[in-house]
C-alpha positions in Angstrom: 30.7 64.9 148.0 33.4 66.4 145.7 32.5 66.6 142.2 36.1 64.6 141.8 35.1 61.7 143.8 31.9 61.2 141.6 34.4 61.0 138.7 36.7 57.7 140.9 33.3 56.5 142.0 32.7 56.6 138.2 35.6 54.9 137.4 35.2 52.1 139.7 31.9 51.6 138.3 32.9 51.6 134.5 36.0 49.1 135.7 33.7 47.2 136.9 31.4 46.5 134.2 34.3 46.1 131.9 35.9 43.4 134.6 32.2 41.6 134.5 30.9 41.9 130.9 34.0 41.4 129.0 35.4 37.9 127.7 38.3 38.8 126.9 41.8 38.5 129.4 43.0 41.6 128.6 40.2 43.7 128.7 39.4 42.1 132.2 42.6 43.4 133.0 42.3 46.4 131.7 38.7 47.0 133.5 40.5 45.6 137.3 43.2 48.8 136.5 40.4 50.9 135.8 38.9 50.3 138.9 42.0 50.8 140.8 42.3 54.2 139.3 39.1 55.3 140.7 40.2 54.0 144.3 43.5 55.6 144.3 41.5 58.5 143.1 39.3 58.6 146.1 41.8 58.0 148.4 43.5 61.4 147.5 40.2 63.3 147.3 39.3 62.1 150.7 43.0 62.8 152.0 42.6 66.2 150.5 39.2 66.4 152.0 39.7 65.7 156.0 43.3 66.9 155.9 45.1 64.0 155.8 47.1 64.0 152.4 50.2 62.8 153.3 48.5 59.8 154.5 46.4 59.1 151.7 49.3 59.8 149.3 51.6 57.2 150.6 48.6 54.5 151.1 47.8 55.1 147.3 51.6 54.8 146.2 51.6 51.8 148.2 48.6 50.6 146.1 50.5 51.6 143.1 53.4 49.7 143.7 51.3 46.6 144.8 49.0 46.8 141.4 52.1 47.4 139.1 53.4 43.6 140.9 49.5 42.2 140.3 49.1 43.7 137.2 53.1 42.3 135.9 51.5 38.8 136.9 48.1 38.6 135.9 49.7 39.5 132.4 52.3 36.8 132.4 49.0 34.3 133.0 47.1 36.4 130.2 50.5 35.5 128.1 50.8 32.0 129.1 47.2 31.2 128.8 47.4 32.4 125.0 50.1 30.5 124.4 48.1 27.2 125.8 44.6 27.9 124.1 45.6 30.6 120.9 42.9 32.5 122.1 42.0 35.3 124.9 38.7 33.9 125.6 37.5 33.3 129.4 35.5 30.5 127.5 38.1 28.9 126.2 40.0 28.8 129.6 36.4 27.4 131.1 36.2 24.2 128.5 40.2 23.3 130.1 40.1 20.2 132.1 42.5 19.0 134.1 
């Protein structure tokens, strides 16, 4: 294993936790972009690796342009859901009924 796919592996993992652990929307955010970083990053390494970079190169600017459209939406909910509660909290989104 490439010493540069033990850093996206590493990545993933610290996205990961933050995605879990944290309560607040934008850090969960934040942690789900990490974590893509360290995928796109492990794509390339292993395009590099087998020979096959142009095809890992166009699968991660697919992902790019995929998580720049997720990423543009999960932050219009982030926005929305602050201007419902005045808060960032997942708690506060849990106590909503409706």
């Amino acid at each position: 294993m490439s010493p540069i796919a033990g850093v996206g592996i590493t990545l993933f993992v610290i996205g990961l936790y933050a995605t879990i652990t944290r309560t607040n929307l934008l850090q969960v955010v934040i942690g789900l972009e990490i974590m893509a970083r360290g995928v796109s990053l492990v794509f390339v390494v292993g395009g590099a690796l087998t020979g096959t970079m142009a095809a890992a190169q166009s699968v991660v600017i697919t992902s790019i342009v995929i998580e720049a459209v997720t990423v543009a939406i999960a932050l219009s909910l982030v926005v929305a859901a602050y201007h419902h509660n005045q808060s960032l909290s997942v708690t506060a989104l849990r106590r909503l009924k409706g």
